[in-house]
C-alpha positions in Angstrom: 42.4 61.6 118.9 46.1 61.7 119.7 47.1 58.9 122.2 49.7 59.9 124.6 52.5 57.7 125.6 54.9 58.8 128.2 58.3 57.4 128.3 58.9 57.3 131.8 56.1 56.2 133.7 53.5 57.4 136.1 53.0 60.6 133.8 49.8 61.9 134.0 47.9 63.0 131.5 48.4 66.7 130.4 45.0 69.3 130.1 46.6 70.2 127.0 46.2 69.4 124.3 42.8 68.4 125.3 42.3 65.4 122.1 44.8 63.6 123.7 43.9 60.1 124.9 45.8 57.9 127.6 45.7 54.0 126.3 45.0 51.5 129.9 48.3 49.6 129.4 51.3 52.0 128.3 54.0 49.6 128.2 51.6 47.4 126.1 51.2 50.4 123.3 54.6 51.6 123.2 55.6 48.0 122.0 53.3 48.7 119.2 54.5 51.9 118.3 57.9 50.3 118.3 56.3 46.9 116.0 54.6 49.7 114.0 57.8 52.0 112.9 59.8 48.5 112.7 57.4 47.2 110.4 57.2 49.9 108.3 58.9 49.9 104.6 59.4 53.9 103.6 60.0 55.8 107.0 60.5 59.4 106.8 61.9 61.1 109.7 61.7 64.6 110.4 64.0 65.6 113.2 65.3 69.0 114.9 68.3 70.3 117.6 66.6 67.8 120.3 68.8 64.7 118.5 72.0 66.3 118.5 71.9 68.3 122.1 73.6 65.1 124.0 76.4 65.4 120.9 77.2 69.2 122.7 75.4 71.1 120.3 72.9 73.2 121.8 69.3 73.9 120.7 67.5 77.4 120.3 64.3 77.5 122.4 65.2 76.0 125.7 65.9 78.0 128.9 69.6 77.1 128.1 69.7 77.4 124.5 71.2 79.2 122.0 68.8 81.8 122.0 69.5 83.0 125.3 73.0 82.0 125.7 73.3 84.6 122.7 71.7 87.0 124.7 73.3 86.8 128.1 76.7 86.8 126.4 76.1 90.3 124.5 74.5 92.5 127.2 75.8 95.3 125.1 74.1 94.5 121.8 70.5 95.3 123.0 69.4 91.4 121.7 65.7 91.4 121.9 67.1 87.5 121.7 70.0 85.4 120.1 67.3 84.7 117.3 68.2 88.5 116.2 71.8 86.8 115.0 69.6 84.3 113.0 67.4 87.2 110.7 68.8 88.0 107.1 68.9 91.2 108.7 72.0 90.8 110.5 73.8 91.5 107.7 72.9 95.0 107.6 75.5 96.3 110.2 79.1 95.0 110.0 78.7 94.7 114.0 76.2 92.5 113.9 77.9 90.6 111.1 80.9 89.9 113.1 78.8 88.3 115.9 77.1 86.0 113.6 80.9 85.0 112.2 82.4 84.7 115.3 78.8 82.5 116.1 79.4 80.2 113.4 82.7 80.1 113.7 81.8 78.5 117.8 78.9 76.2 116.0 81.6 74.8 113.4 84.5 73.5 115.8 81.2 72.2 117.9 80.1 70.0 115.3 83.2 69.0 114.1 84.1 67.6 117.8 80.6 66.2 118.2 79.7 62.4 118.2 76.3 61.0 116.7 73.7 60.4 119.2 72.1 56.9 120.1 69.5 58.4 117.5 71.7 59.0 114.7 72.9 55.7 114.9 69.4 54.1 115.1 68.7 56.3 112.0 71.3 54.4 110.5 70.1 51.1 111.4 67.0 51.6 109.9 68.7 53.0 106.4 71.2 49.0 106.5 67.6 47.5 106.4 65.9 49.3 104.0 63.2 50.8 106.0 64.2 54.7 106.1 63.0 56.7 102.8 64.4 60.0 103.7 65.5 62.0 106.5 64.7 65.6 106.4 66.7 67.3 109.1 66.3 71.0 110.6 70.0 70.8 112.1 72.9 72.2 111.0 75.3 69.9 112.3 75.4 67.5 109.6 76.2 64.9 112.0 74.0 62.3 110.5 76.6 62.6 107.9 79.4 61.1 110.5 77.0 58.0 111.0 77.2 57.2 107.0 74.1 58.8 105.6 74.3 60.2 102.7 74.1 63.9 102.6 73.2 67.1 100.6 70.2 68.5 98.6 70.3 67.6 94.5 70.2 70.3 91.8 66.9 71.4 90.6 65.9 70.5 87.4 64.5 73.3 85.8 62.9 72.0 82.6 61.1 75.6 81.9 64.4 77.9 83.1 66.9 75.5 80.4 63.7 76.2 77.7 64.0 79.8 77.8 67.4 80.0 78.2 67.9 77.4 75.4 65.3 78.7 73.2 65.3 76.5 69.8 68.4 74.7 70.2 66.2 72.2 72.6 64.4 71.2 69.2 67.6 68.8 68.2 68.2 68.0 71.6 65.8 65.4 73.9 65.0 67.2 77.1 67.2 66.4 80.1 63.9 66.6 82.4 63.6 63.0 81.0 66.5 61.5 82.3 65.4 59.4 85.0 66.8 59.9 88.7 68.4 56.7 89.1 69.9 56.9 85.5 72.9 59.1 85.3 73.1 61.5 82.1 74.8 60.7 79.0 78.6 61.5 79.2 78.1 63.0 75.6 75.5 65.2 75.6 75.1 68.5 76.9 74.1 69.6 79.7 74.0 72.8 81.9 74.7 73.4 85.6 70.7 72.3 86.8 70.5 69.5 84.1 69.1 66.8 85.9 69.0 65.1 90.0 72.1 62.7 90.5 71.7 59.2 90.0 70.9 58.9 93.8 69.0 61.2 96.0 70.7 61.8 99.3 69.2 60.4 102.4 69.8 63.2 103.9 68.0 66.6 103.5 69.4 69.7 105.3 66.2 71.7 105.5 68.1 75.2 107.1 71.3 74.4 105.5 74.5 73.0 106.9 77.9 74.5 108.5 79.9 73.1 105.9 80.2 75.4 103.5 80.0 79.1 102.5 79.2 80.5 99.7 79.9 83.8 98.1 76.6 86.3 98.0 77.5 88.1 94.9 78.9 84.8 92.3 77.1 82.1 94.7 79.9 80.1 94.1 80.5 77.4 97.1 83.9 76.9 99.4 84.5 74.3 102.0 84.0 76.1 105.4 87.3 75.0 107.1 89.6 76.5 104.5 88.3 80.0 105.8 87.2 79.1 109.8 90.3 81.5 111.3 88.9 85.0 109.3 85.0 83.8 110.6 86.9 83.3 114.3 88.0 86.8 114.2 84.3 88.3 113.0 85.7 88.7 109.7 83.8 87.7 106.6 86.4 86.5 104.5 86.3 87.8 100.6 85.1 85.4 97.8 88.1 83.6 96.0 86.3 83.3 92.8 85.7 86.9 92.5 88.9 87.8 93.2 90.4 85.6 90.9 87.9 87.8 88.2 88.5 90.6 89.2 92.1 90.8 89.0 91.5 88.8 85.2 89.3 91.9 84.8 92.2 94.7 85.5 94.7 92.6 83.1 92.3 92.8 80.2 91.2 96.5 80.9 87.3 96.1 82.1 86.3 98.0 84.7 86.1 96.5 88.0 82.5 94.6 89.4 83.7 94.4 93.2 84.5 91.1 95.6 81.7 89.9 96.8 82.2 88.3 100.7 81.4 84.7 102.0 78.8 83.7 104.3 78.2 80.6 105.9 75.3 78.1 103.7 72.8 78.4 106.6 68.9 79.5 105.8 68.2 82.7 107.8 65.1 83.9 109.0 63.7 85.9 106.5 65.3 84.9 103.6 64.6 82.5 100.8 66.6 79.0 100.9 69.3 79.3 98.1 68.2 75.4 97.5 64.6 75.1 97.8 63.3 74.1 94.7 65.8 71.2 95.1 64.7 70.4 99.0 60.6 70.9 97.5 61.5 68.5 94.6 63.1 65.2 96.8 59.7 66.3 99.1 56.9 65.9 96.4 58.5 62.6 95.0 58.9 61.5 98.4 54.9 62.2 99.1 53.7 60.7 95.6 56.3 58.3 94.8 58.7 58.1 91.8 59.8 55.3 88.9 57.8 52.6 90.3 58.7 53.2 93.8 55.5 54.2 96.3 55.9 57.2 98.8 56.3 57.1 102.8 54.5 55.0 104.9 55.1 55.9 108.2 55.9 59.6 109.7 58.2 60.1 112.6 59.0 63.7 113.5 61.4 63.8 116.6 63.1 66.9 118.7 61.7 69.8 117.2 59.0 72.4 118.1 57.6 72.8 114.7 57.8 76.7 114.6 59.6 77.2 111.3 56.6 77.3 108.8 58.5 75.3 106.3 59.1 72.7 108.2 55.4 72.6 109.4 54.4 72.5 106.3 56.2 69.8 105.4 55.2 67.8 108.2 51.2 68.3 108.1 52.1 67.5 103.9 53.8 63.9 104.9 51.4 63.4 107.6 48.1 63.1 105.5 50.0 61.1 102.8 51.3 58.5 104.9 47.8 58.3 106.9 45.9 57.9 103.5 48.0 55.7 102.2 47.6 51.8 102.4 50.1 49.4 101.3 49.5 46.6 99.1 50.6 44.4 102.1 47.9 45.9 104.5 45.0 45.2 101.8 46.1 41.8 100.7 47.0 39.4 103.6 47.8 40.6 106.8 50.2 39.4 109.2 48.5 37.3 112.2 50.4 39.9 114.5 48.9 42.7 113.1 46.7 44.6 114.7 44.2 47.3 114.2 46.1 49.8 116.2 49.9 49.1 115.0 47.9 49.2 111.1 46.6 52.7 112.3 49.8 54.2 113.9 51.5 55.9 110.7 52.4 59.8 112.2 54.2 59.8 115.7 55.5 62.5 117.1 58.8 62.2 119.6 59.6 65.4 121.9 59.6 66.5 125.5 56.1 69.0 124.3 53.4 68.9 122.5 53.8 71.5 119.3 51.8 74.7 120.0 49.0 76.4 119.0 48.0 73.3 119.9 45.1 73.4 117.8 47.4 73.4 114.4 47.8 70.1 115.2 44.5 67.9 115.9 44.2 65.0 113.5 48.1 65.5 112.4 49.6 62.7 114.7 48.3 59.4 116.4 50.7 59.2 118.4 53.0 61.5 120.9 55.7 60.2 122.7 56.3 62.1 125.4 60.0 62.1 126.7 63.8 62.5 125.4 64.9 61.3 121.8 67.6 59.1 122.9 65.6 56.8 125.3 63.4 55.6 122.5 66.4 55.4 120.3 67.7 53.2 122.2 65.0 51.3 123.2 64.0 50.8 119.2 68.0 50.0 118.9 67.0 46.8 121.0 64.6 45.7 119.1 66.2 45.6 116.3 69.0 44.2 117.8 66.6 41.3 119.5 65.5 41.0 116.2 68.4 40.4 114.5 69.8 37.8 116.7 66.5 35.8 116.2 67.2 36.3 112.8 70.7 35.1 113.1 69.7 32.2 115.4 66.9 30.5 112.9 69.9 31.3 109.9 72.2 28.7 112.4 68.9 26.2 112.6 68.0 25.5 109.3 72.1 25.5 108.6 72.4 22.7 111.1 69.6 21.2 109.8 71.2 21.2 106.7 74.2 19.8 107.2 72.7 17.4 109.1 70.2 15.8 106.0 73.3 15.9 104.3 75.2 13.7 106.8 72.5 11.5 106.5 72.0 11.6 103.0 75.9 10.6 102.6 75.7 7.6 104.9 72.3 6.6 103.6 74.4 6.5 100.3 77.3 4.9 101.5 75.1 2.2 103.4 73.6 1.4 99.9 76.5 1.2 98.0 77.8 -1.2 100.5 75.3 -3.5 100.3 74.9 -3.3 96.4 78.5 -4.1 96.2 78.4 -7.1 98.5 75.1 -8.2 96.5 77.2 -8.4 93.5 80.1 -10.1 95.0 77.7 -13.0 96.0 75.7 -13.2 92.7 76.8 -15.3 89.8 79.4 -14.4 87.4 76.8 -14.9 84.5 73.3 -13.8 85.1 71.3 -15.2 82.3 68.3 -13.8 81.2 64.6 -15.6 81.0 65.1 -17.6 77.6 61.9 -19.3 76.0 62.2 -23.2 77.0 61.0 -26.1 74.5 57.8 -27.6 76.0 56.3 -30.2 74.1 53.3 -30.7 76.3 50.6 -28.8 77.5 52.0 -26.4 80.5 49.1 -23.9 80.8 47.4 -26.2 84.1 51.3 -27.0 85.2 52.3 -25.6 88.6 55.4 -23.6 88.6 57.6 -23.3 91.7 60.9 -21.6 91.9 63.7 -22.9 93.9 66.1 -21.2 96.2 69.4 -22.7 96.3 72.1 -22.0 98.8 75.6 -20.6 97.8 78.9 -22.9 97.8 82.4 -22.0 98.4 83.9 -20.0 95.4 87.5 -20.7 93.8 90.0 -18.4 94.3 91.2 -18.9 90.9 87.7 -17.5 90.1 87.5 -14.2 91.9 90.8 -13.1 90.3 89.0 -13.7 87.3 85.8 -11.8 88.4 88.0 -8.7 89.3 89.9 -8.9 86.1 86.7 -7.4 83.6 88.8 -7.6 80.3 89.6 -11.3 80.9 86.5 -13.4 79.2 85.8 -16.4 81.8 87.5 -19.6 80.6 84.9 -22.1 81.1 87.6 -25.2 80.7 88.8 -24.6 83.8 85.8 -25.1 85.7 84.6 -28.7 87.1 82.0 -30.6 85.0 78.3 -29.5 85.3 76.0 -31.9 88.1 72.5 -31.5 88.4 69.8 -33.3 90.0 66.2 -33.5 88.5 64.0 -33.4 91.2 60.9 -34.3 89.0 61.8 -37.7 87.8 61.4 -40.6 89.3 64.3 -41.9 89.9 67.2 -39.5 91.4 70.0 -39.0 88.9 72.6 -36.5 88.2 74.0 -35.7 84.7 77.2 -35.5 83.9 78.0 -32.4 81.5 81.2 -31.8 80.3 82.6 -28.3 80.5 81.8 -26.3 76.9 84.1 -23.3 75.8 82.0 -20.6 75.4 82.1 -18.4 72.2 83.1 -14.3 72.8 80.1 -12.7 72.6 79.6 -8.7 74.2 78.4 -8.7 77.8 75.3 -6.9 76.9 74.1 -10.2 74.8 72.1 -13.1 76.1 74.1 -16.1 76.3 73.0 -18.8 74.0 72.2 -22.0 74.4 73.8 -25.9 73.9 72.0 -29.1 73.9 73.6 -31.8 75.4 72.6 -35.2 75.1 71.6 -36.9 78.6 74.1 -39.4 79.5 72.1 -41.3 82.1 74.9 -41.1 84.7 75.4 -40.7 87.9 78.0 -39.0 90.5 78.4 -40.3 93.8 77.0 -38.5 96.8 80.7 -38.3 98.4 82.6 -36.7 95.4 79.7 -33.9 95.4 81.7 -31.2 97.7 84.6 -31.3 95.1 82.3 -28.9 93.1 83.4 -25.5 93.4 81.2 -23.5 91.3 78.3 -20.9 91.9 75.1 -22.1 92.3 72.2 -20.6 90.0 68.3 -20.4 91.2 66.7 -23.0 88.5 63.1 -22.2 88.1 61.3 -24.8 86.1 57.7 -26.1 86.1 57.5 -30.4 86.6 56.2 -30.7 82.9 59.3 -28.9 81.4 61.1 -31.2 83.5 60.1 -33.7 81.9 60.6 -32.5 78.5 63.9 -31.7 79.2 66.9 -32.2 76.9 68.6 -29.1 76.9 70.0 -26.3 79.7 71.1 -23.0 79.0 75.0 -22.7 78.8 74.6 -20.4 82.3 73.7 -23.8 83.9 77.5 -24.7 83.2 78.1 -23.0 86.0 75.9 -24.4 88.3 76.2 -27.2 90.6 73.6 -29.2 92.7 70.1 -29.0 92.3 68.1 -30.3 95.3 64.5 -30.2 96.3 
């Protein structure tokens, strides 16, 4: 079944085709035709005249088209219809001849004043993300070309033709068939006219040809086909500039003469064979199978044409049963949690005003027909992408705020710590000794140890000059005498040690230690806050206490120690 989805609403549903199924919620299934095509990763798009009639160029079929415009505007010629001007036969009369040059002629200065369509640019849009594998297009125009698509069918490589032509002088030489696409050929080597496809295939394929050229019917050479638009104006097929540029060689040398062939516009005919079609059937079975790693289409979108041309119908029916076989890696491994079963299934959608006929050609070709004009789903699929984008843009602008705002508070969680670490040095001792092995000459192991915490006095300022200065080795001299209290004896006592000069030793080093013999004296309590140097945290256990008769030289620096 082929569901039916009219763009404008309150459409009923048509007799005919009669596989054609309504969905209950329209709006609701268009969005997932929409999700479907936007979701899609190889889109190939076959499109006719309906995408470039709102540029001014006019289509063939329709009541006003070119068909009949033809034949209003020639009473005299007896046109059966204007698609008489489009037969390889209309080269059998000059009369007719002249028509189709003055035609072309009209068609050219059309699409060189026309503008792309909301669905040329939406073609585009999908090409700047990645999503659009090729667009195969029945127009003339070639005004996907203005929107930035590349454009143009690539040479043929024909392996067996270069073989016979060749004959053995392919035995030295690798073949040029396997040069990859994306790899251009080798400067060096030699190669002929067909050698191999260019290193990127267009995005573009005209399928009927293209107004931009004409080419000579007797030495097929090509010619841009503005340099001769004033003799096609007049009717008058202009002669070839190659041959005459032979011919007249010809007559200098003494051959005999060959003719001048004449120039026709590069458009397919009815009735005759395309001049590039083993180039156009090429780009059409690597886009089916895929090529150098890369898969084929994934989604089919066929837009503004009646499929009449049996080319193109082939085509499409070819594409269709590819993309509807085929299922992405994605789809079997894990599947989005927006998925659904109908978006998976819709892969072939058809975009026109009607429904192809015989009708019956085409059961089980598309799941989908959108019914209505080409340009209000362009531009409601131009939205989308847009709304999308912006979302896009708008989580970008979160996580960069987010960013800079961890860094902010990664700096100031720095500078916070650095801070503190600095004024954590600025209050510790000048000397930080480390744990040294005390003498204990009695039994410790049941001794109690308790550590004590003493408080900070003033420091000199003769002493933080020194502190700042880190090449200048502390001169101990300087410093008050050494007063301690013992608070495990008895007794209270202080002892009196004179200042000691240190020896140089590298910062890195533990300091070492002096005995000093205990004096027994005393210091009153009132000269005690003429001490001015740092205070270090003593921890030592009652019984080494009493043992004691020696400090480590960092106690030189210490003043008062108190219960």
């Amino acid at each position: 079944m082929t569901v039916f989805l009219p763009l404008e609403s309150h459409t009923p549903l048509p007799t005919s085709p009669p596989f054609l199924s309504q969905p209950a919620n329209t709006d609701a299934h268009l969005r997932k035709v929409i999700q479907a095509i936007l979701k899609a990763r190889r889109i190939v798009v076959v499109c006719g005249a309906g995408i470039s009639v709102q540029a001014g160029i006019p289509d063939f079929r329709s009541p006003e088209g070119l068909f009949q415009t033809l034949k209003r505007d020639n009473p005299r010629e007896n046109l059966a219809s204007g698609k008489d001007l489009f037969d390889a036969s209309v080269f059998n009369s000059e009369h007719t001849t002249s028509l189709f040059c003055q035609m072309i002629a009209q068609l050219s200065r059309l699409s060189q004043d026309a503008e792309p369509t909301s669905f040329h640019r939406v073609l585009r849009a999908l090409d700047d993300r990645g999503k659009l594998l090729r667009v195969y297009t029945q127009n003339i125009d070639a005004i996907e070309q203005k929107t930035g698509l590349s454009f143009g069918v690539p040479e043929f490589d024909d392996r067996r033709g270069k073989n016979r032509a060749k004959g053995k002088a392919l035995a030295t030489q690798p073949p040029t068939g396997d040069i990859p696409i994306d790899q251009p050929p080798d400067p060096g080597s030699s190669t002929s006219r067909h050698s191999s496809l260019p290193e990127e295939i267009p995005r573009c394929i005209p399928l009927h040809g293209t107004l931009q050229s004409v080419h000579c019917q007797t030495c097929t050479h090509s010619f841009p086909l503005q340099e001769h638009l004033p003799s096609l104006t007049i009717g008058q097929p202009p002669q070839c500039p190659e041959c005459t540029s032979l011919e007249r060689t010809r007559q200098l040398i003494g051959k005999r003469r060959r003719g001048i062939g004449k120039l026709r516009p590069s458009v397919v005919l009815y009735n005759e064979a395309h001049k590039d079609g083993e180039g156009v059937g090429d780009v059409v079975s690597k886009d089916l199978m895929g090529s150098k790693g890369r898969s084929g289409a994934d989604l089919l979108l066929v837009v503004g044409t009646s499929l009449r041309v049996p080319g193109t119908k082939r085509i499409v029916r070819e594409f269709s049963k590819a993309v509807r076989s085929r299922v992405s890696s994605k789809d079997e491994g894990t599947a989005s949690a927006l998925s659904t079963d109908e978006e998976s299934s819709i892969k072939a959608v058809y975009l026109n005003l009607d429904f192809p006929v015989p009708t019956r050609e085409w059961e089980g070709v598309f799941d989908v027909w959108l019914q209505g004009d080409a340009q209000t789903f362009a531009r409601m699929l131009q939205e989308e992408i847009e709304k999308r984008a912006r979302a896009r843009d708008l989580a970008v602008e979160k996580k960069k705020k987010r960013d800079e705002e961890a860094a902010v508070a990664a700096a100031n969680a720095f500078e916070d710590s650095s801070s503190s670490s600095s004024s954590s040095s600025s209050s510790s001792p000048l000397i930080t000794p480390k744990p040294g092995k005390r003498r204990v000459d009695c039994d410790s192991a049941s001794s109690k140890r308790r550590k004590l915490i003493l408080p900070l006095s003033p420091e000199s300022p003769a002493l933080t000059r020194k502190r700042q200065d880190k090449d200048v080795l502390p001169d101990l001299m300087t410093s008050s005498p050494l007063m301690i209290r013992i608070p495990s004896r008895r007794h209270s006592c202080y002892v009196d040690v004179p200042p000691v000069r240190l020896p140089p030793t590298p910062e890195d080093t533990p300091p070492s230690r002096y005995k000093r013999p205990f004096s027994g004296s005393s210091l009153p309590a009132s000269e005690l806050g003429s001490l001015t140097c740092s205070i270090l945290e003593i921890g030592l256990s009652e019984d080494e206490l009493d043992c004691y008769d020696a400090l480590p030289v960092s106690c030189l620096r210490s003043t008062l120690v108190d219960n």
